[in-house]
C-alpha positions in Angstrom: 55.6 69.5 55.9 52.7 69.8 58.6 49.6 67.3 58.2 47.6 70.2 57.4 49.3 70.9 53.8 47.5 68.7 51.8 43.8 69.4 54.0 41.5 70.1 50.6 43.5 67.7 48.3 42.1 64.7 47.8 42.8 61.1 45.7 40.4 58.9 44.6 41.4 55.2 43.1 39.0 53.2 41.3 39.6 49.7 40.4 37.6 48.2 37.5 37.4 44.3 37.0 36.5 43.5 33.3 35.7 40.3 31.1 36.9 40.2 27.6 33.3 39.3 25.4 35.8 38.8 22.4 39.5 37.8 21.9 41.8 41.1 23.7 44.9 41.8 22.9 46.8 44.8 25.5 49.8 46.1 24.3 52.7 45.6 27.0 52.1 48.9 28.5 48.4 49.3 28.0 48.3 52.9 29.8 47.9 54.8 26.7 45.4 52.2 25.2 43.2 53.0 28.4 43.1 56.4 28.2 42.5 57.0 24.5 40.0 54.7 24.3 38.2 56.0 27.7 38.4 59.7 25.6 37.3 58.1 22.5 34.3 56.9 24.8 33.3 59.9 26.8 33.9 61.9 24.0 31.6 60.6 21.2 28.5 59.6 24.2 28.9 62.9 26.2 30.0 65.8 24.7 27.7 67.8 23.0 30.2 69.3 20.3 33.3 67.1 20.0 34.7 69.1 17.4 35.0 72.5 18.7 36.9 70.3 22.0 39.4 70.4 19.9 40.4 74.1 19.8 37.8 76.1 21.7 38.8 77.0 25.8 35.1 78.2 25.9 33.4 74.8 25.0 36.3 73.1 27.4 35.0 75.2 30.6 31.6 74.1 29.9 32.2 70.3 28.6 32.5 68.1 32.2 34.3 65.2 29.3 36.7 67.8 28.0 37.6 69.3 31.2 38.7 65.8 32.5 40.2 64.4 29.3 41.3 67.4 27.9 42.6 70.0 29.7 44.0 73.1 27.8 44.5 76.5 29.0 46.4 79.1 26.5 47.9 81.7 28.7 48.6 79.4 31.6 52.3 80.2 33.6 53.0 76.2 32.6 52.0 76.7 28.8 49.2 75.5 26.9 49.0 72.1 29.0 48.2 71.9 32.5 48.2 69.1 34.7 45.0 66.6 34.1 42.9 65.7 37.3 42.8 61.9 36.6 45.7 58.8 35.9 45.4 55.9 34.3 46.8 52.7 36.5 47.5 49.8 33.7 47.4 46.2 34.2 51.5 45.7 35.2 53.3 42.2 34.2 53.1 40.1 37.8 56.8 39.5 38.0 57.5 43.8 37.3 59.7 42.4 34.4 58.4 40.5 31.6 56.8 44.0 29.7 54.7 42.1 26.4 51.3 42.2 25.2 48.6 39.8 26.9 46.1 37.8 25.3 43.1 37.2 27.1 40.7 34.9 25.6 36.8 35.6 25.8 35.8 35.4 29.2 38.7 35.8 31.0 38.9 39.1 33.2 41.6 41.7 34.3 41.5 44.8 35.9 42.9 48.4 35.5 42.5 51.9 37.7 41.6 55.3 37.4 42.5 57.9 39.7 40.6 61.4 40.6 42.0 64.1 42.0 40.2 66.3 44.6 36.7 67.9 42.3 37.6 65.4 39.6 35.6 63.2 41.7 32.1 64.8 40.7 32.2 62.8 37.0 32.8 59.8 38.6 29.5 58.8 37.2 30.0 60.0 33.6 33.2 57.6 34.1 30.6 54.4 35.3 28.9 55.1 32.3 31.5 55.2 29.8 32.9 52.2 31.1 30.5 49.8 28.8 30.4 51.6 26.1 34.5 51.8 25.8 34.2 48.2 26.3 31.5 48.1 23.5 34.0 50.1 21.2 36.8 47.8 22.2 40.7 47.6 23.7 43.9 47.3 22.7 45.6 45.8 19.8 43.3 45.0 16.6 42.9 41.2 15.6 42.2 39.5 12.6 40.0 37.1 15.4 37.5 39.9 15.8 37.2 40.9 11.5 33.8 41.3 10.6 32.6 38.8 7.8 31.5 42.0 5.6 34.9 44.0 6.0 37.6 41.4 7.0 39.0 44.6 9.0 40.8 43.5 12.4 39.4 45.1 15.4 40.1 45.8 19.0 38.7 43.1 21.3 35.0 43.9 23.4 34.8 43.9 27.3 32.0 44.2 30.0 32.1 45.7 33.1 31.9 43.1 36.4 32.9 45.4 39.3 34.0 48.4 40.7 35.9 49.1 43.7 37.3 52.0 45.9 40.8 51.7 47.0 43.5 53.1 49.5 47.2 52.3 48.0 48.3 53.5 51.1 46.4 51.1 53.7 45.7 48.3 51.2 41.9 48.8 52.1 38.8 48.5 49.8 35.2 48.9 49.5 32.9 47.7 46.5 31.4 51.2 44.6 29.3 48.6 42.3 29.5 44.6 43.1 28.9 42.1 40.1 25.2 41.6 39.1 24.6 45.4 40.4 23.3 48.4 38.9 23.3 50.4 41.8 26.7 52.5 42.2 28.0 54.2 45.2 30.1 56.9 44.9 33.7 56.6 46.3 34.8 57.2 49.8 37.9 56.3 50.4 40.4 59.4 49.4 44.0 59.3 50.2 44.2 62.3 52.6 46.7 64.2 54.6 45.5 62.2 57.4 46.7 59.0 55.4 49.4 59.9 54.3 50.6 61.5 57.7 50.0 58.0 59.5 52.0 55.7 57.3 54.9 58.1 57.3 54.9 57.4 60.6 54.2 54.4 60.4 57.4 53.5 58.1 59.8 55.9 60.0 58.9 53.5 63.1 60.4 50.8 61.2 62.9 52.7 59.4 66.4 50.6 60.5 69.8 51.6 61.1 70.7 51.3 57.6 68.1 54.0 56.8 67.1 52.4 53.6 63.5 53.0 51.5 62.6 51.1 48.2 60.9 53.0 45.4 59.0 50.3 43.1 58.3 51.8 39.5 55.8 49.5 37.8 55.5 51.7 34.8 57.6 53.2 32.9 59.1 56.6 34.7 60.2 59.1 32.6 62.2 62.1 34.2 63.5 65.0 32.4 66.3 67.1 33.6 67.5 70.5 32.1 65.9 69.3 28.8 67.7 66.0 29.0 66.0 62.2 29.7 67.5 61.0 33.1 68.3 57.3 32.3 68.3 55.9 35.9 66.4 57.0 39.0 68.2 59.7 40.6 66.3 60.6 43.8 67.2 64.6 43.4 65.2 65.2 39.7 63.0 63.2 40.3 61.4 64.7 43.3 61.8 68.2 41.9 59.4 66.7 39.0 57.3 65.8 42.1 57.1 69.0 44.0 56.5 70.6 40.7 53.3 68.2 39.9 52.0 68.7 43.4 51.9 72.1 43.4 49.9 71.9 39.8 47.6 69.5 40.9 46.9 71.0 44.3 46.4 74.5 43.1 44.8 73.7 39.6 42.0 71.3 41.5 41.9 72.1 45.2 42.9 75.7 45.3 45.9 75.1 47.6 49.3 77.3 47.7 52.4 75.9 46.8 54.5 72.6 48.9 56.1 74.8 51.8 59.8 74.6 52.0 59.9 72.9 48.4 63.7 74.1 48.0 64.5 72.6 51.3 63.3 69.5 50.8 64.7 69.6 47.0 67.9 70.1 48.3 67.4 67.1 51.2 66.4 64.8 48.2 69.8 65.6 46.2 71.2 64.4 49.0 69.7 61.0 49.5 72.2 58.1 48.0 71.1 55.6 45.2 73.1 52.4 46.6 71.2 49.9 44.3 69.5 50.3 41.3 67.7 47.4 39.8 66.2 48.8 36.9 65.9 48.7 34.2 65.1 51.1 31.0 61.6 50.0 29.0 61.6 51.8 25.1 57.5 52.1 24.9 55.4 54.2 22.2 52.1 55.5 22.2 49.8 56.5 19.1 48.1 59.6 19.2 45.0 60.1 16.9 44.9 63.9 16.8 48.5 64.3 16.3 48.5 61.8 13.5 52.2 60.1 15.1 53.7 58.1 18.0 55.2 59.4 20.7 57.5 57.9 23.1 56.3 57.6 26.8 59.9 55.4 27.7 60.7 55.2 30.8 62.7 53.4 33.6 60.9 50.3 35.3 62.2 48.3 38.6 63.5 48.9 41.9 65.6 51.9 43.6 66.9 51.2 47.0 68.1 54.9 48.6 69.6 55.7 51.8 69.7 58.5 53.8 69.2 59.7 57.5 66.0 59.5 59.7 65.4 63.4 59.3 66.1 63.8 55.9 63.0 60.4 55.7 61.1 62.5 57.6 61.0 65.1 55.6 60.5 63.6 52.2 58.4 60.6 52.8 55.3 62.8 53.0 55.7 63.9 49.0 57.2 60.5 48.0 53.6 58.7 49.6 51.6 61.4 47.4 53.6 60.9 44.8 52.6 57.1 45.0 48.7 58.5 44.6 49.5 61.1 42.1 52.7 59.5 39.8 55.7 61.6 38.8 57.1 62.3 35.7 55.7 62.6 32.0 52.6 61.3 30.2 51.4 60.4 34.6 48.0 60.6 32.4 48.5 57.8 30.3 49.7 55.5 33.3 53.6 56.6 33.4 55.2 57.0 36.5 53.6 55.0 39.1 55.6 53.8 41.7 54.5 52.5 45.4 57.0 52.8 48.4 58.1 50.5 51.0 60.9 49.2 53.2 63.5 46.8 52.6 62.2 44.3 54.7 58.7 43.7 52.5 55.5 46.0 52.8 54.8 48.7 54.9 51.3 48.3 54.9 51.4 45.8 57.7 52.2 48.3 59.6 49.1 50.9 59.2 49.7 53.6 62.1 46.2 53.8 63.1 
């Protein structure tokens, strides 16, 4: 893959820190949480006729809100559904294994991300805005705590807005978009580019050892499907195919770019790449869906993958499995599945940057 593949396809990671006003309650995978209540949010403030979102494409290619959180395009070669230009990054358990719901008390502060893909930038200030009022509306799991005195109903705890920052994944760098105390907001500049990921491929091939070995860390649950079947453990083969095929959705949906060249080379390369030790582990999660009226599983595997393979076939593939880190893989990437970060055996790659 040349550097200049990926030249109009950009990522964007945002990083809000919030305080809970009330007693908060996130489920252990709070990735769907996020997202519906973000929709709930920028749907009721923004769009002009929330109703007709639901079936009309004409209102959808007018409707900034429903062309992010909504996407829906009878007719399309991948059915009804096309990829959506944003993911939801969840707050993840610090030790990547104890997966239950966290209490946070009023006052006490977490943060979550939210990723834009190449023009999905443009509503980043529809998404600054909606931020308050989804915290207004309330998070998570309801609790008796926050019952109103009238209606003894539980509800979902209340946050604020502290901060905003840009972030690279990749380099570990940031840069404040809105600092604490501030109303004025900067838009974000600091994409993932080709340029990016291009140098820390590099950069980890130059440290790439003899054993040729490369950790993929899923912190949320990754869920793979196969010939109509749930792959169980983190085969390195379906898995990347999921990830060619969501690259070339994203990239020619939102940047206008032709297919990942040489996909069924680099498919085939992938089958090839040895799983020598899997330590993870399989995570049974639901997620409740208002407009279907049901739950719907968004299971997946969590943990670490070591594979192994030879210096070329790294070569090849490390390009993909970096955007891949930016973009997820897998089912429900919008509601947080399928995030995963790279590195080496011997700790994190970022200290070695390549710039």
């Amino acid at each position: 893959m040349g550097e200049n593949d990926y030249t109009d396809f950009t990522v964007h990671h945002l990083r809000f820190e919030v305080a809970a006003q009330t007693p908060l309650m996130l489920p252990a995978h709070a990735g769907p949480s996020i997202r519906g209540a973000l929709f709930g949010a920028l749907q009721r403030h923004f769009c002009p006729a929330p109703a007709a979102s639901v079936s009309s494409a004409e209102h959808k290619a007018v409707c900034p809100v429903c062309w992010l959180m909504a996407t829906d395009k009878p007719g399309h070669h991948r059915g009804r559904d096309v990829p959506r230009p944003y993911t939801v990054e969840p707050p993840v358990p610090a030790d990547g294994k104890t997966w239950r719901p966290r209490w946070f008390e009023a006052g006490e502060r977490f943060t979550f991300g939210l990723t834009l893909f190449a023009r999905a930038l443009n509503l980043f200030p529809y998404l600054v805005v909606a931020m308050p009022l989804m915290g207004q509306a309330g998070l998570g799991i309801p609790l008796e705590e926050n019952a109103s005195a009238s209606r003894g109903d539980r509800r979902r705890g209340q946050f604020v807005l502290r901060s905003v920052d840009a972030t690279d994944p990749l380099t570990g760098e940031s840069a404040p978009v809105m600092g604490e105390g501030q109303t004025v907001v900067h838009m974000p500049d600091l994409p993932v580019t080709t340029h990016t990921v291009a140098a820390i491929s590099r950069a980890m091939l130059e440290r790439l050892d003899a054993t040729g070995r490369v950790q993929l860390h899923f912190r949320t649950p990754t869920r793979i499907v196969e010939a109509g079947r749930l792959a169980h453990r983190p085969w390195l083969g379906p898995l990347f195919r999921r990830l060619l095929e969501r690259l070339d959705a994203l990239r020619g949906e939102f940047a206008g770019q032709p297919p990942v060249p040489d996909r069924e080379r680099l498919a085939a390369l992938a089958e090839k790449v040895r799983l020598v030790e899997d330590e993870t582990r399989w995570l049974e999660v639901k997620s409740g869906s208002r407009r279907l009226g049901r739950s719907t599983p968004v299971s997946g595997f969590v943990g670490t993958a070591t594979y192994q393979a030879g210096r070329e076939v790294w070569q090849a593939l490390l390009p993909c499995l970096l955007w891949g880190q930016a973009v997820h893989v897998g089912k429900s990437a919008t509601k947080g599945n399928g995030w995963y970060g790279v590195r080496m055996e011997d700790g994190d790659w970022r200290t070695a940057r390549g710039e």
